[in-house]
Legacy VTK file of the C-alpha trace (Angstrom):
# vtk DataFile Version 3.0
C-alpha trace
ASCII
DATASET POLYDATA
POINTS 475 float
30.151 146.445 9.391
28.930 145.674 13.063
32.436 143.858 13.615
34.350 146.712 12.358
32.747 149.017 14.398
33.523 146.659 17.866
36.713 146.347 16.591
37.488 150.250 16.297
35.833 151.027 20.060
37.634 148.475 21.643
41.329 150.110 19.589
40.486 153.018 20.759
39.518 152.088 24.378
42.806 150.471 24.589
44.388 152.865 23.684
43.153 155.919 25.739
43.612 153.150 29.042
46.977 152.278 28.176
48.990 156.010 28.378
46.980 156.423 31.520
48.176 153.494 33.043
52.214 154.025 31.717
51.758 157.646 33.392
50.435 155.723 37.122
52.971 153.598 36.767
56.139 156.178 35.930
54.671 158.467 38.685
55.487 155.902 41.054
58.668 154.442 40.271
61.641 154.706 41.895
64.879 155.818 40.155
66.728 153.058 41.608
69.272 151.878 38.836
68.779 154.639 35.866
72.219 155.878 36.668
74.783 154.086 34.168
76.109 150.780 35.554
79.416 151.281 36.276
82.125 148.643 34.745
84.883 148.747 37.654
85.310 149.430 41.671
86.072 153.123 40.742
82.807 153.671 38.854
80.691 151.817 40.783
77.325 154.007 41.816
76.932 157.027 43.740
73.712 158.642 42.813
71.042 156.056 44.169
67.939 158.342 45.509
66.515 157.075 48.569
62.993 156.592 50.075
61.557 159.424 51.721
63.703 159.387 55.317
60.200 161.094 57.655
57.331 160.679 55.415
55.168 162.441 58.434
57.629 165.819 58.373
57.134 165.255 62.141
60.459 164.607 63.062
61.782 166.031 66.069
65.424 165.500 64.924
67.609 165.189 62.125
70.389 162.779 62.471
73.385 161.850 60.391
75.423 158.761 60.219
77.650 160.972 61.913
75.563 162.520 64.402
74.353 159.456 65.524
77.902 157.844 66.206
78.295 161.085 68.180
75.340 161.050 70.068
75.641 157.298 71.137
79.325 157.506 72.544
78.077 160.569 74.852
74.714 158.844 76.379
74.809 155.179 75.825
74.869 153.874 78.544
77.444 150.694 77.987
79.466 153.460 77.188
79.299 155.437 80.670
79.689 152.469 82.499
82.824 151.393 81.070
84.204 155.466 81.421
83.061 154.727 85.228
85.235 151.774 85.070
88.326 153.387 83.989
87.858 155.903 86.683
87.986 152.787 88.963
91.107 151.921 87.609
93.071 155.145 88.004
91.529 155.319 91.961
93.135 151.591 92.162
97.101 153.137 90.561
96.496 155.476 93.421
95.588 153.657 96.296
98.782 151.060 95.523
101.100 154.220 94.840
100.655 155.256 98.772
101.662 151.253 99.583
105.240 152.971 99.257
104.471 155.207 102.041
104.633 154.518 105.616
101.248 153.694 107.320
100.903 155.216 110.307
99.081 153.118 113.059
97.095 155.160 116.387
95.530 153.217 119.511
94.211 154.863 122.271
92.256 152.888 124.849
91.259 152.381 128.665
91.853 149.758 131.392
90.568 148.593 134.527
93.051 146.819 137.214
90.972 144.820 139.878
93.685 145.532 141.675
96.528 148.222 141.518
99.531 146.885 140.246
102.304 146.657 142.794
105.646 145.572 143.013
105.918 144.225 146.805
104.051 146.747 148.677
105.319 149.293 146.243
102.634 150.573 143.431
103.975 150.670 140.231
101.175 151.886 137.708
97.339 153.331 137.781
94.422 151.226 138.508
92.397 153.180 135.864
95.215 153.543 133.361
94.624 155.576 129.747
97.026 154.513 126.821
98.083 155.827 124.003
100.523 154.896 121.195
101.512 155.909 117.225
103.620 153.432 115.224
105.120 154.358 111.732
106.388 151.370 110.014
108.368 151.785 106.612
108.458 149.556 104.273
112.278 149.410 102.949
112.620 146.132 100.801
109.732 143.331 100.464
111.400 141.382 97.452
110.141 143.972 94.557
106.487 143.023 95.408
105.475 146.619 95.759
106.971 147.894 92.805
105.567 144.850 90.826
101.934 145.356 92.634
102.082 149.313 91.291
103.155 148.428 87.766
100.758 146.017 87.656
97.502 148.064 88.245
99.051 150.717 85.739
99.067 147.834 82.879
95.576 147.641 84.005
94.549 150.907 83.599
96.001 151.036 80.221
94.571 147.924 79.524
90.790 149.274 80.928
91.692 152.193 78.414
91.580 149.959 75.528
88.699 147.985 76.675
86.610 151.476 76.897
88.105 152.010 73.429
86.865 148.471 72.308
83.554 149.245 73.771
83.061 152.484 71.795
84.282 150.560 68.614
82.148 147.892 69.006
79.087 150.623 69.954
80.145 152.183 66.358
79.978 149.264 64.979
76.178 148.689 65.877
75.208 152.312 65.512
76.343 152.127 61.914
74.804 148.745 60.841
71.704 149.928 61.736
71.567 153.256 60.591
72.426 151.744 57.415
70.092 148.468 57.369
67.507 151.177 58.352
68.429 153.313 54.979
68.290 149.843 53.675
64.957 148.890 54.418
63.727 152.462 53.827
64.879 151.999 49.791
63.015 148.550 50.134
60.342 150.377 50.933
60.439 152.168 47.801
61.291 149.822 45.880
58.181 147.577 46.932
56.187 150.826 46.376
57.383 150.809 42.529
56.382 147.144 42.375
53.145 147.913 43.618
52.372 151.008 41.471
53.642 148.992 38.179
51.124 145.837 39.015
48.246 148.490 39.753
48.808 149.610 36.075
49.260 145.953 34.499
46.102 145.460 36.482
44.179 148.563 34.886
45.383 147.332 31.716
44.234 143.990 31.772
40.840 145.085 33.339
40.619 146.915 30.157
41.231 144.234 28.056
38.825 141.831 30.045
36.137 144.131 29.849
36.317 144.645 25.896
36.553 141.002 25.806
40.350 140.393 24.572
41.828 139.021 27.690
40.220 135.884 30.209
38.901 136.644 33.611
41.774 134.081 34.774
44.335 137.286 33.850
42.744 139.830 36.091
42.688 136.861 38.586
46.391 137.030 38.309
47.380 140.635 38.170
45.023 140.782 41.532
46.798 138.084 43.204
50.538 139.116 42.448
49.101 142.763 43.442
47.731 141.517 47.258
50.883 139.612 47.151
52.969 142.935 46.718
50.904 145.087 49.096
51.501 142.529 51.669
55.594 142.641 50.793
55.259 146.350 51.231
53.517 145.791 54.901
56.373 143.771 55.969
59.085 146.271 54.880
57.284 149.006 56.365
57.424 147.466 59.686
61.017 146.068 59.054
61.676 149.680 58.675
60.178 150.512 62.198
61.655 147.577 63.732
65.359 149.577 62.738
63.882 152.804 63.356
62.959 151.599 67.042
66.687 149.789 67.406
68.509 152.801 66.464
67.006 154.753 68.970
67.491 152.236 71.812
71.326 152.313 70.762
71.485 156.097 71.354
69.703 155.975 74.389
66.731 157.645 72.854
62.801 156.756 74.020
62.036 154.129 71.736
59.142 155.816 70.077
61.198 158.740 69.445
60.469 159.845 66.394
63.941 160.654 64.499
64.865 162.078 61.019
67.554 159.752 59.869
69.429 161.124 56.893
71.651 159.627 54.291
72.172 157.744 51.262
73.712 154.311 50.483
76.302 155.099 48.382
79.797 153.729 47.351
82.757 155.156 49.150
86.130 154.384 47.735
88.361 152.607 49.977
92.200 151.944 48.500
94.230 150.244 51.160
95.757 147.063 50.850
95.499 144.180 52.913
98.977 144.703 54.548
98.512 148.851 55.335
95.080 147.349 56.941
96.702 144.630 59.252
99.744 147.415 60.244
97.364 149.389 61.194
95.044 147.020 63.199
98.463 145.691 64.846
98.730 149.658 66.425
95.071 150.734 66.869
93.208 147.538 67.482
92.241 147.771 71.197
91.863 143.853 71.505
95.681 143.697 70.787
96.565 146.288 72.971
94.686 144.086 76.039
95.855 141.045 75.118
99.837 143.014 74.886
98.530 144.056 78.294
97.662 140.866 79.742
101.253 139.610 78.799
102.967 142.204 80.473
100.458 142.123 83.900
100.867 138.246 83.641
104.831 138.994 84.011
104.142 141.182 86.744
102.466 138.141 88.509
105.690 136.419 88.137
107.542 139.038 89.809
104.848 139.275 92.811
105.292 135.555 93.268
109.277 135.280 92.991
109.286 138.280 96.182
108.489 135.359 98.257
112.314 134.236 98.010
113.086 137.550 99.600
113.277 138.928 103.242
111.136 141.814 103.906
112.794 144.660 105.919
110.747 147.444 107.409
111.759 150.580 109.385
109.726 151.299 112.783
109.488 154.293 114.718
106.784 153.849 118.479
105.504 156.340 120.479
103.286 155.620 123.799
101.865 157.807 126.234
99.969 156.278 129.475
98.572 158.285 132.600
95.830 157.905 135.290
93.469 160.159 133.545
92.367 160.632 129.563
94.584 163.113 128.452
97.698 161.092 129.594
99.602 163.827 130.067
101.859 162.778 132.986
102.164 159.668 135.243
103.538 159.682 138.657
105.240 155.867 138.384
107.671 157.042 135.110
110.525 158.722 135.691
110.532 162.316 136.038
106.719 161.888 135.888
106.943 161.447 132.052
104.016 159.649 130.271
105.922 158.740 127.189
108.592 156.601 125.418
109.513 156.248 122.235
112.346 154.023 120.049
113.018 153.639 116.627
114.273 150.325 114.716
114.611 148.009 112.000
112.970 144.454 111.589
114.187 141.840 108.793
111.127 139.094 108.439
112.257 136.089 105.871
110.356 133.100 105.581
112.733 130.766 105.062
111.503 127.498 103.872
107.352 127.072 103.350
107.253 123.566 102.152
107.695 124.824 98.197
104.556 127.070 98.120
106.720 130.150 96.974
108.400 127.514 94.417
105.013 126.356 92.934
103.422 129.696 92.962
106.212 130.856 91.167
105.821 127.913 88.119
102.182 128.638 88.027
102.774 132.483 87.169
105.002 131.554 84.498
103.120 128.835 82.936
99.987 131.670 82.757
102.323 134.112 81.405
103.359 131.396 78.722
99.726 130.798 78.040
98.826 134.519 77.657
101.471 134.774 75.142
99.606 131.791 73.049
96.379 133.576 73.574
97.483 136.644 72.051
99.171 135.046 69.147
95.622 133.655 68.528
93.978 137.343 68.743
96.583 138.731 66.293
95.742 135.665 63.724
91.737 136.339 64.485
92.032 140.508 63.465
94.249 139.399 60.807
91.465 136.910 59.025
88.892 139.201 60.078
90.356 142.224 57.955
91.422 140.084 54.968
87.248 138.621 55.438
85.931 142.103 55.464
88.518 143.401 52.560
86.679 140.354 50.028
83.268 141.416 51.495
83.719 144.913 50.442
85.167 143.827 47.254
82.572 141.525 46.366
79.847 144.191 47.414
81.441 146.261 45.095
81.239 144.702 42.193
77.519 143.442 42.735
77.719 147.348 43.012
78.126 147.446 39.181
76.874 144.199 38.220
73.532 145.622 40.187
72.769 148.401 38.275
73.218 146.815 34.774
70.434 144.522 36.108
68.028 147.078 37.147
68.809 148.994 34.041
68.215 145.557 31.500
65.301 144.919 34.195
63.644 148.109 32.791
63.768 147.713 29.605
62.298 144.587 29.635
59.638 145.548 31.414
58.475 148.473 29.220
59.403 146.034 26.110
57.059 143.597 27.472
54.162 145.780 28.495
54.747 147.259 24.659
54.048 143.464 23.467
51.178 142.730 25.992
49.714 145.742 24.666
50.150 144.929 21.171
48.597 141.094 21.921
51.664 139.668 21.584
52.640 138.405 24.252
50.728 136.566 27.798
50.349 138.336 31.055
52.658 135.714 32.642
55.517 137.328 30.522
54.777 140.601 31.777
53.745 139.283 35.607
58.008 137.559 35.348
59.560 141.072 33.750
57.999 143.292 36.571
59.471 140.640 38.961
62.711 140.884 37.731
62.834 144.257 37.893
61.756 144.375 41.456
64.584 141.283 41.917
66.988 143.543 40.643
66.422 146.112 42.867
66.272 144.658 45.418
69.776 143.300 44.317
71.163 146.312 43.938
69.952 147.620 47.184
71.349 144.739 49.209
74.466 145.470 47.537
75.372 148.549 48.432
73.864 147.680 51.693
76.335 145.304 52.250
79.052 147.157 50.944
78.769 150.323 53.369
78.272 147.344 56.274
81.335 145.801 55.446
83.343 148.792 55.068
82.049 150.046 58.606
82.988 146.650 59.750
86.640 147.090 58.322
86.909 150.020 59.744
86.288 148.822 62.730
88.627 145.097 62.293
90.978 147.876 61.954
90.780 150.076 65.253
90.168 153.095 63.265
87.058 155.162 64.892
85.216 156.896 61.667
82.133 157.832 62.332
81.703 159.086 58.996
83.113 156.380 56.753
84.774 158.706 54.747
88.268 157.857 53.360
90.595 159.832 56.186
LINES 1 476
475 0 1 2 3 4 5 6 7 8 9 10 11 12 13 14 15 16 17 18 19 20 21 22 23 24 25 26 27 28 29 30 31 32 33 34 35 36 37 38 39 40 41 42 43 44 45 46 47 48 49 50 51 52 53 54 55 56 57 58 59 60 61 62 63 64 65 66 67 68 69 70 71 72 73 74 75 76 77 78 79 80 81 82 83 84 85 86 87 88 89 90 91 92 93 94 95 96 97 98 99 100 101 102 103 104 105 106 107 108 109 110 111 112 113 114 115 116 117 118 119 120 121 122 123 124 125 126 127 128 129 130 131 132 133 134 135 136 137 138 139 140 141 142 143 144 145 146 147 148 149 150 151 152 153 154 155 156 157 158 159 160 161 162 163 164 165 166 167 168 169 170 171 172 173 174 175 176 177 178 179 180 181 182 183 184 185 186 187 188 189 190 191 192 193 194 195 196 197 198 199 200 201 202 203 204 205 206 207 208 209 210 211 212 213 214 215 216 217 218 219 220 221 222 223 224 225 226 227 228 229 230 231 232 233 234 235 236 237 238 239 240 241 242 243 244 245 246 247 248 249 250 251 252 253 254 255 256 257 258 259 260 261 262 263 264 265 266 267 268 269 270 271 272 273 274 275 276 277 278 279 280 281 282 283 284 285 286 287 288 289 290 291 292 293 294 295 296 297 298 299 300 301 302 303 304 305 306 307 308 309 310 311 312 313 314 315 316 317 318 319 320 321 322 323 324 325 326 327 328 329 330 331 332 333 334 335 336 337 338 339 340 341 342 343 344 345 346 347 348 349 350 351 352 353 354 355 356 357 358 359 360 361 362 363 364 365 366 367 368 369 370 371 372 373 374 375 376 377 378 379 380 381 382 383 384 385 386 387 388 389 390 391 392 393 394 395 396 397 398 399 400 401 402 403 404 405 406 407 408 409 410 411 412 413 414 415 416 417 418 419 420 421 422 423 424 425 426 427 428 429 430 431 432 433 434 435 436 437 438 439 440 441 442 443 444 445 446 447 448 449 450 451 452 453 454 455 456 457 458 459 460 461 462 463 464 465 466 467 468 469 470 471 472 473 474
């Protein structure tokens, strides 16, 4: 009768502990993976919840994807030095536009005869004599070199145009991939969080059992260790999470400690091009391209500026002096008529004729670099071509770990709850249940890399291609 009676307390100790500990455990889970697993690309999931983006509420911003692409091209500062550059570059079309003109040349100066100078007996100029003269010299023909030279710097402006552009693409590029390992890490959190709050309950339930007598000491030992074990995964992903927090903010030019509301969700954005509407469109937009198509045409330039050594150059001169015994040389007594100043106008022809095949050379080495810029950029438009088709099977195979994901998490589940059912009925171990809670965590955190990677490697593809979008929405 004694037996009966232990047996009955210890039933119904059971099984007022284990509803408790099913509610602890449900009160923390995440939702991660309920949704239905999708079965294709199109279905794949859309309705993950995230971790809590400010768990302080002391945010002093809120931030989109969006807004932070935004705020990083106006303040980073990679970004402002490169806009600085391209201001350089349209200062440096300018200054070799006026090499057309004609430069006009003053001297004005003072000299000191020991002597006066005298012809015979007969003076002929000032002992203290003040000059002045102007020349204007015109440049008419100098074998196409200034026409080249002009060209050339406005290829280089175009081509510092695209490298801005390339900066701000690449600055995208890093914005997004950490906003979104940051959302990343955040659902890690969370995740981690579940895993804790589940082995807190196996623990309570096992403590139960131990102290009724139905389960060995060695089982709470267990449950304790895999618990510490979790805590201390959930440390590290809370300071992963920081680590992000405090990179984003250096990317947008923010004080590092800044503390910043990020907000958004990893989700799955459809994405239908093909392969060849992505590499047409890189071939247009890609910035890397446009330099290198930049770099051919400057390199031909070169050529041109070389070859104008085979030419005369021919110039158009027009002098004016003034001299006089006293600073404003306004009229000399030796001229005639007491006139300070001359003048003539005239044209000079300066060819150099034969310079021991320097021209020639110089001339063979600018083509040979214009032949090996044209390799070069052959190369770049192979590079963006593998680096779109790489990116199109990354998002692909993110994708469908999208789907394959979420059937996890959801079979993860239920054998977690069917296994907590047998431990609970006695039977089953506390290893069985100890491996189904870490599959489920495994599976989330499967699924959350997934469509981690997925948003990466469309932002990425977006990018291969030239196409600025912030967003990541389909334009």
């Amino acid at each position: 009768m004694k037996r009966n009676f232990t047996f009955l307390f210890v039933m119904i100790f059971v099984l007022a502990a284990v509803p408790f500990a099913n509610a602890q455990q449900l009160k923390g889970e995440s939702p991660v993976g309920e949704a239905q697993a999708p079965v294709s690309l199109e279905e794949a999931a859309t309705q993950v919840p995230q971790a809590d983006i400010d768990e302080s509420g002391n945010a002093g911003m809120t931030l989109t994807l969006e807004d932070c692409v935004k705020l990083g091209l106006k303040q980073n500062p990679s970004i402002i030095a490169a806009r600085k550059e391209l201001l350089a570059a349209e200062s440096d079309v300018k200054r070799q536009r006026g090499a057309f003109g004609a430069p006009v040349t003053t001297k004005y100066g003072y000299t000191h005869n020991g002597d006066q100078p005298r012809s015979g007996n007969t003076p002929i100029a000032y002992q203290d004599q003040w000059a002045f003269s102007v020349n204007v010299s015109q440049p008419v023909f100098r074998g196409f070199e200034l026409l080249s030279k002009y060209q050339k710097t406005k290829l280089q402006r175009a081509s510092t145009e695209a490298s801005l552009y390339n900066a701000e693409l690449s600055l995208i590029s890093s914005i997004q991939t950490s906003f979104l390992t940051l959302l990343q890490g955040r659902m890690e959190v969370k995740s981690k969080q579940d895993s804790v709050a589940r082995l807190k309950s196996q623990l309570d339930v096992i403590q139960a059992f131990y102290q009724v007598g139905l389960r060995p000491r060695v089982d709470v030992l267990q449950a304790e260790v895999e618990l510490a074990t979790a805590e201390q995964d959930l440390l590290i992903a809370k300071n992963t999470v920081d680590s992000r927090a405090a990179r984003l903010n250096t990317l947008l030019n923010l004080p590092i400690e800044e503390n910043v509301n990020y907000s958004g969700e990893l989700t799955y954005l459809p994405f239908s091009m093909t392969l060849d509407e992505c590499i047409a469109k890189a071939d247009k937009a890609r910035p890397d391209l446009k330099i290198a198509r930049k770099a051919v045409e400057i390199a031909e330039k070169d050529v041109t500026i070389a070859e104008s050594g085979f030419y005369p150059d021919i110039s158009a001169d027009l002098n004016y002096s003034s001299e006089g015994g006293d600073p404003s040389v306004s009229k000399n007594r030796y001229n005639y008529q007491n006139r300070p100043d001359s003048w003539n106008v005239g044209a000079n022809l300066n060819w150099e004729v034969f310079s021991w095949g320097q021209t020639y050379y110089d001339t063979k080495r600018a083509e040979d670099n214009v032949k090996k810029i044209k390799a070069e950029f052959d190369n770049t438009k192979l590079e963006a071509s593998y680096e779109i088709k790489d990116q199109l099977l990354s998002l692909k195979a993110a994708a469908d770990r999208i789907g394959v994901g979420r059937k996890s998490v959801e079979a993860g589940r239920e054998g977690y709850r069917m296994a907590m059912a047998r431990y609970q009925a006695q039977v089953s171990t506390n290893n069985e249940v100890l491996n189904a809670q870490s599959r489920l965590s495994d599976s989330e955190a499967q699924l959350i890399q997934a469509l981690s990677d997925y948003q990466v490697a469309l932002a990425k593809l977006y990018v291969a291609m030239g196409d600025m979008n912030p967003s990541l929405k389909t334009n």
